[in-house]
DSSP file (Angstrom, degrees, kcal/mol; ACC not computed):
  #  RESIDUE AA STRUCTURE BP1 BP2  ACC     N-H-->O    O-->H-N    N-H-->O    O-->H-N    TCO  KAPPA ALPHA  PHI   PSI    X-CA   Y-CA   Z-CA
    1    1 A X              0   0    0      0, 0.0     2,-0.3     0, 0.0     3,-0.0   0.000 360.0 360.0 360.0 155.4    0.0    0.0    0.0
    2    2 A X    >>  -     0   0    0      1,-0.1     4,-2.9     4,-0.0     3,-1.4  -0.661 360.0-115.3 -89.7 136.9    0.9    3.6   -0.9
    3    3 A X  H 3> S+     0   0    0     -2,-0.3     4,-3.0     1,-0.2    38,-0.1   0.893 122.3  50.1 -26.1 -55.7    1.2    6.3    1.7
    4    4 A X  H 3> S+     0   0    0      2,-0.2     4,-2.0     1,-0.2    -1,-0.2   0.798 115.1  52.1 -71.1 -15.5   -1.9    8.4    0.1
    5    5 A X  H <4 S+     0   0    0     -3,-1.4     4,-0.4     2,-0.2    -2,-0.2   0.884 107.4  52.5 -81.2 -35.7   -3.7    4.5    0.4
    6    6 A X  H >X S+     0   0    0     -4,-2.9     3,-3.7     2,-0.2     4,-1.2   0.997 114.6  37.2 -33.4 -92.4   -2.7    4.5    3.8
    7    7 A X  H >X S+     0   0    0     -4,-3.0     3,-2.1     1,-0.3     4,-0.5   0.807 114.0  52.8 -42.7 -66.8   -4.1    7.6    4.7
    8    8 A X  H 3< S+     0   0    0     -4,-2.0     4,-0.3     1,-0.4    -1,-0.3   0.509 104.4  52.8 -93.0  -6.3   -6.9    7.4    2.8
    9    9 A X  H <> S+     0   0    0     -3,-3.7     4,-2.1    -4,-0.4    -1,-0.4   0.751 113.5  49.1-101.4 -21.8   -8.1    3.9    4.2
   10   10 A X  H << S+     0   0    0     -3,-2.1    -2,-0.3    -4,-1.2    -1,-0.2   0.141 104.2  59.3 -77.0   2.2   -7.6    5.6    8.2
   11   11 A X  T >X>S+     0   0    0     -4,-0.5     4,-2.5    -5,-0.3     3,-1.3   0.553 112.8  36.8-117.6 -62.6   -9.7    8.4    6.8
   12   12 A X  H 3>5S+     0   0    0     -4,-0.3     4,-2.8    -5,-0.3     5,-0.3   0.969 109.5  57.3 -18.6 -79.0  -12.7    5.6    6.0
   13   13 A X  H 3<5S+     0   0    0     -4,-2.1    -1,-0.3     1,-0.2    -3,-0.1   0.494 112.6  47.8 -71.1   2.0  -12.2    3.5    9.0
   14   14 A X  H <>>S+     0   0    0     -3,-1.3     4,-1.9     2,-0.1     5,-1.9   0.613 113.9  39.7 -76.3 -26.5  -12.9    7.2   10.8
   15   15 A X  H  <5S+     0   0    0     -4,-2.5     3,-0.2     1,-0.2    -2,-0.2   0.949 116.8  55.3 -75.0 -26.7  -16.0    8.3    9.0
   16   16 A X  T  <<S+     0   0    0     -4,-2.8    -1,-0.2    -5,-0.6    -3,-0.1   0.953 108.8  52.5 -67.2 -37.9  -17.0    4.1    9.4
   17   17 A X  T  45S-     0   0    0     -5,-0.3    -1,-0.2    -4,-0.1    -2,-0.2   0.937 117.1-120.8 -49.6 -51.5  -16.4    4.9   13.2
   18   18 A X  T  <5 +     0   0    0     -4,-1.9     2,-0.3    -3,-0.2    -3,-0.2   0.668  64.2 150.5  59.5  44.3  -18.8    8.0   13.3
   19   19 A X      < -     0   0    0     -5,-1.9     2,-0.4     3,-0.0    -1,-0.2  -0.522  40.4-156.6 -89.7 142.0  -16.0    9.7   14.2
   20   20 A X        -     0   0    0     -2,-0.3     4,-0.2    -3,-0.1     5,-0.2  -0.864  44.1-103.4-126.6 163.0  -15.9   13.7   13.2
   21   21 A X  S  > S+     0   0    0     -2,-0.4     4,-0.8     1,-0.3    14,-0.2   0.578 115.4  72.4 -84.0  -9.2  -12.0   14.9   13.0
   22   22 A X  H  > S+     0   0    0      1,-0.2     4,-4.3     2,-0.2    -1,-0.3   0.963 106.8  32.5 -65.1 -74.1  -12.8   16.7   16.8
   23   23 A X  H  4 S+     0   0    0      1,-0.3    -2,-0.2     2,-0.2    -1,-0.2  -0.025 111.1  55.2-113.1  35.6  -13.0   13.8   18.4
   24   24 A X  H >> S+     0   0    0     -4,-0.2     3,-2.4    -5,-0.1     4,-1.8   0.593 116.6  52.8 -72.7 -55.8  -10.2   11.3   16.5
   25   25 A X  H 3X>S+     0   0    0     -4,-0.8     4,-4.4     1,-0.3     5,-0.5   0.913 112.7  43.0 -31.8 -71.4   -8.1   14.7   17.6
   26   26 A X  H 3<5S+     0   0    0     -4,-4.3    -1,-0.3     1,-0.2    -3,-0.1   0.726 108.9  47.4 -22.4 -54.8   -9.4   14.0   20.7
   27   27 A X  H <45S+     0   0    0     -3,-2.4    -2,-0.2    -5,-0.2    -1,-0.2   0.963 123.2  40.8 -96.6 -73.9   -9.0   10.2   21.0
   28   28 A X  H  <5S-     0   0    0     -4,-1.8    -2,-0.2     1,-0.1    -3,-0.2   0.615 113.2-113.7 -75.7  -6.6   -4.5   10.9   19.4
   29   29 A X  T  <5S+     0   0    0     -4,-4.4    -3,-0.1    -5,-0.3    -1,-0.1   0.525  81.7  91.7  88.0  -4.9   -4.1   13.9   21.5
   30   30 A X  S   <S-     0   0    0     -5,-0.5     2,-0.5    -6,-0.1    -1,-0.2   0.109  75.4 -78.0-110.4-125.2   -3.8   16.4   19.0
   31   31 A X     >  -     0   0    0     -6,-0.1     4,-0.9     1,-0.1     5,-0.3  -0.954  32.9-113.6-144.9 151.5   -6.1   18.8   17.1
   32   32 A X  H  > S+     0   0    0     -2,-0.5     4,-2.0     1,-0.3   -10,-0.1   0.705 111.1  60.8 -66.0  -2.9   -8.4   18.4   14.3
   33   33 A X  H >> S+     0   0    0      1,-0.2     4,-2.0     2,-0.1     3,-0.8   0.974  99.6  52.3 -83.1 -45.7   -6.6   20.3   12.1
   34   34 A X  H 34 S+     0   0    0      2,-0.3     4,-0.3     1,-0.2    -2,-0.2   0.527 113.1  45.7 -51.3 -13.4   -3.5   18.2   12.2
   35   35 A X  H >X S+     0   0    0     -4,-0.9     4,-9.9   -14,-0.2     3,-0.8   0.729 116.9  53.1 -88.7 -24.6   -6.0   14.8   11.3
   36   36 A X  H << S+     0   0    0     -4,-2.0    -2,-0.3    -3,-0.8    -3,-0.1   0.959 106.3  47.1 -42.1 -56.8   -7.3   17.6    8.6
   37   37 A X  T 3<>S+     0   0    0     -4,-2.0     5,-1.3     1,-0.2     6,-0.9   0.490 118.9  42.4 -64.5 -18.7   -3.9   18.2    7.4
   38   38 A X  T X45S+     0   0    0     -3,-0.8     3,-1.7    -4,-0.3     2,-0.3   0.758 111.5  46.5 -63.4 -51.1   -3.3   14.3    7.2
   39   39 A X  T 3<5S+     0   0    0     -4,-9.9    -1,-0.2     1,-0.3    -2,-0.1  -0.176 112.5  52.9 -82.6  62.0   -6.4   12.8    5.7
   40   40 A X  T 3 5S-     0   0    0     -2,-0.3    -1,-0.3    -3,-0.2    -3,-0.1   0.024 118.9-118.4-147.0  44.2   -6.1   15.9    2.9
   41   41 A X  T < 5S+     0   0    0     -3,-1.7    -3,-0.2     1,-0.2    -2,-0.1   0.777  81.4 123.3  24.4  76.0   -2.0   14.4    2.3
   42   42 A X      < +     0   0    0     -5,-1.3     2,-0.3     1,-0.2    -4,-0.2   0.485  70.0  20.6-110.8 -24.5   -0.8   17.7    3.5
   43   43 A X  S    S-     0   0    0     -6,-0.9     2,-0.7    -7,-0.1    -1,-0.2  -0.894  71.2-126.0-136.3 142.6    1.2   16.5    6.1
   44   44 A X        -     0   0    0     -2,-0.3    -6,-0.1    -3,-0.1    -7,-0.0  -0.920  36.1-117.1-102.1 129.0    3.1   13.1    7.4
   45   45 A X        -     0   0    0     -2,-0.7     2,-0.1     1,-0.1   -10,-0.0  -0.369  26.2-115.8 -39.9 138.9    2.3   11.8   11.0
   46   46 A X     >  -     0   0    0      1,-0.0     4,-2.8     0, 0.0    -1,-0.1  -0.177  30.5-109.8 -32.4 146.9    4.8   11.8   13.1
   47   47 A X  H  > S+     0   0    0      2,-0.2     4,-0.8     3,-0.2     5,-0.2   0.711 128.2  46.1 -71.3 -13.0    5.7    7.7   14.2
   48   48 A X  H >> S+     0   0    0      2,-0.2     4,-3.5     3,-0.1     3,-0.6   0.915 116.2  39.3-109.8 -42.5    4.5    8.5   17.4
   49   49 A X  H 3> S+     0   0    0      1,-0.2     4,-1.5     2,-0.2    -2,-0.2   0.990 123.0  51.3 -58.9 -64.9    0.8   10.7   16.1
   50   50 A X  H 3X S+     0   0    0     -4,-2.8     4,-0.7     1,-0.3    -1,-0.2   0.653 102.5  50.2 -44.7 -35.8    0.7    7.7   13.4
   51   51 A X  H XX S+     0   0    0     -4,-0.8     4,-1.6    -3,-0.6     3,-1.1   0.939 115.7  51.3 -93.6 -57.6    1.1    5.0   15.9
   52   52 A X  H >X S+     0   0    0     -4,-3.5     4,-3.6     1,-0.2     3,-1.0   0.799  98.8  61.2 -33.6 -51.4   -1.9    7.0   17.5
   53   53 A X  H 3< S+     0   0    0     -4,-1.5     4,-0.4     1,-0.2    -2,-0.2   0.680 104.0  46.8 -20.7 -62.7   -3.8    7.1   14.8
   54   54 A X  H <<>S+     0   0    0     -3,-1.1     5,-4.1    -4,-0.7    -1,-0.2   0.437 110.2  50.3 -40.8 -34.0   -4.1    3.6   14.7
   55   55 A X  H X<5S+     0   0    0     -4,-1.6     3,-1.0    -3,-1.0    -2,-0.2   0.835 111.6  56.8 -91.1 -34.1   -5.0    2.9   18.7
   56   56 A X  T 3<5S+     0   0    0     -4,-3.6    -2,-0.2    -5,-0.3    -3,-0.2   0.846 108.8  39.4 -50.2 -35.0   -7.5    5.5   18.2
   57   57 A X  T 3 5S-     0   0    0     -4,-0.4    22,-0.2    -5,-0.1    -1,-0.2   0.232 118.6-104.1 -96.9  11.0   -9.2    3.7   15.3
   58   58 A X  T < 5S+     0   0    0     -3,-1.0    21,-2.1     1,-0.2     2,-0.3   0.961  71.6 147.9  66.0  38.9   -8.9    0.4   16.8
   59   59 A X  E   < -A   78   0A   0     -5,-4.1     2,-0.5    19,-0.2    -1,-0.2  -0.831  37.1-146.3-105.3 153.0   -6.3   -0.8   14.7
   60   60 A X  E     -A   77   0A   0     17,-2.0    17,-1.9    -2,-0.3     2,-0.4  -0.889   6.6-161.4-126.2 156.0   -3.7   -2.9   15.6
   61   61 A X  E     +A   76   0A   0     -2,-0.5     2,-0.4    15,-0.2    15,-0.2  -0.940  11.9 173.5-126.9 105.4    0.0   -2.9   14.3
   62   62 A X  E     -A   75   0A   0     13,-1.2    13,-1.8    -2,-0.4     2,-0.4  -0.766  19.2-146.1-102.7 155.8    2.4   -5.9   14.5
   63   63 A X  E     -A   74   0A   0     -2,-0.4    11,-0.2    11,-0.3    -2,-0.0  -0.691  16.3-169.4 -79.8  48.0    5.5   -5.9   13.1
   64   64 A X  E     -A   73   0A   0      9,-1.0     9,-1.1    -2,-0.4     2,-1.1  -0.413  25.8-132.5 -93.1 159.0    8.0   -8.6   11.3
   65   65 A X  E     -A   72   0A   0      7,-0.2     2,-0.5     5,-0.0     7,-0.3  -0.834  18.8-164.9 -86.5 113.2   11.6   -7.7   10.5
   66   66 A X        -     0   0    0      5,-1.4     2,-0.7    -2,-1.1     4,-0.1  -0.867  53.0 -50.5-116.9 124.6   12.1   -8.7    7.1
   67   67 A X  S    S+     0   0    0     -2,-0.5     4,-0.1     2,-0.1     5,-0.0  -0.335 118.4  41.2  13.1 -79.4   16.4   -8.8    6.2
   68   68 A X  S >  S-     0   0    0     -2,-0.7     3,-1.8     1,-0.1    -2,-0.2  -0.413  88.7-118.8 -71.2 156.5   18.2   -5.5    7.3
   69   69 A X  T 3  S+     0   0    0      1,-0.3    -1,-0.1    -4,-0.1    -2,-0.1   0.449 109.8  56.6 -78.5  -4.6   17.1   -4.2   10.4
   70   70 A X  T 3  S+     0   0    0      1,-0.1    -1,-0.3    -4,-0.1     2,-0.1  -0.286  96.3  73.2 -98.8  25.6   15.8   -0.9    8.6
   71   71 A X    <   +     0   0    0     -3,-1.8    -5,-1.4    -4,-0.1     2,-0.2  -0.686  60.0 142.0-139.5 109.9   13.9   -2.6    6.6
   72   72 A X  E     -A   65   0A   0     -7,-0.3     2,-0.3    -2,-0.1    -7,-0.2  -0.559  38.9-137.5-105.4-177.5   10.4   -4.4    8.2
   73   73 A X  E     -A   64   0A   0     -9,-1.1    -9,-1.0    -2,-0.2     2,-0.2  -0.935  21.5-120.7-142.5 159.5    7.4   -4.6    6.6
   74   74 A X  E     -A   63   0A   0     -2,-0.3     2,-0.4   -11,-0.2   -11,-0.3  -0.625  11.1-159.5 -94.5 147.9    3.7   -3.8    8.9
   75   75 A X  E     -A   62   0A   0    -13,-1.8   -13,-1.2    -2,-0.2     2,-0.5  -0.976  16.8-157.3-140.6  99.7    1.3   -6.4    9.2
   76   76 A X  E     -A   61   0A   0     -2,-0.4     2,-0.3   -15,-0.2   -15,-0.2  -0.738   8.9-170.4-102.2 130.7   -2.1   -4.3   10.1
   77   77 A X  E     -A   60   0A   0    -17,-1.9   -17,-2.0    -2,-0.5     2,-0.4  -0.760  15.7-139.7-103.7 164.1   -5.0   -6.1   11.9
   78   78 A X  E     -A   59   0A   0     -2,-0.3     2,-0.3   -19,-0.2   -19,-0.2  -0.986  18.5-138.1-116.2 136.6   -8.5   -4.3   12.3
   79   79 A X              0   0    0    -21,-2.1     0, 0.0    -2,-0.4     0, 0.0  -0.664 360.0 360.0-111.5 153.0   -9.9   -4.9   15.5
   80   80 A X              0   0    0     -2,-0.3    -1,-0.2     0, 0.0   -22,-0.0   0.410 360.0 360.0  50.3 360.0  -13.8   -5.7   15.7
């Protein structure tokens, strides 16, 4: 998946949430213009606002290493 696919599939699973961009803000600890400024690919999360992003929307994030140790690949579950 692509960065903008990324985003744009967390921008989904909000509005599938009934979520309004107030209260994801709410939920990662920042403000609804910064999720504005994500889902409209103006801006990159941070790893630590991404990671949020994700506990907020009930996503879950494992991890596998795959060869060099700067290169993994993400294995994303959706919870419920």
């Amino acid at each position: 998946m692509s960065e903008k696919e990324i985003v744009d599939f967390l921008a989904k699973r909000r509005l599938s949430l009934g979520l309004s961009t107030r209260a994801l803000a709410a939920r990662m600890g920042c403000t609804h213009t910064t999720v504005n400024n994500y889902e409209n690919h103006k801006y990159t999360p941070t790893l630590t606002l991404f990671l949020a992003w994700l506990r907020a929307l009930n996503i879950e994030i494992d991890h596998k290493l795959v060869g060099a140790p700067n290169n993994f690949q993400l294995l994303v579950r959706v919870k419920g």
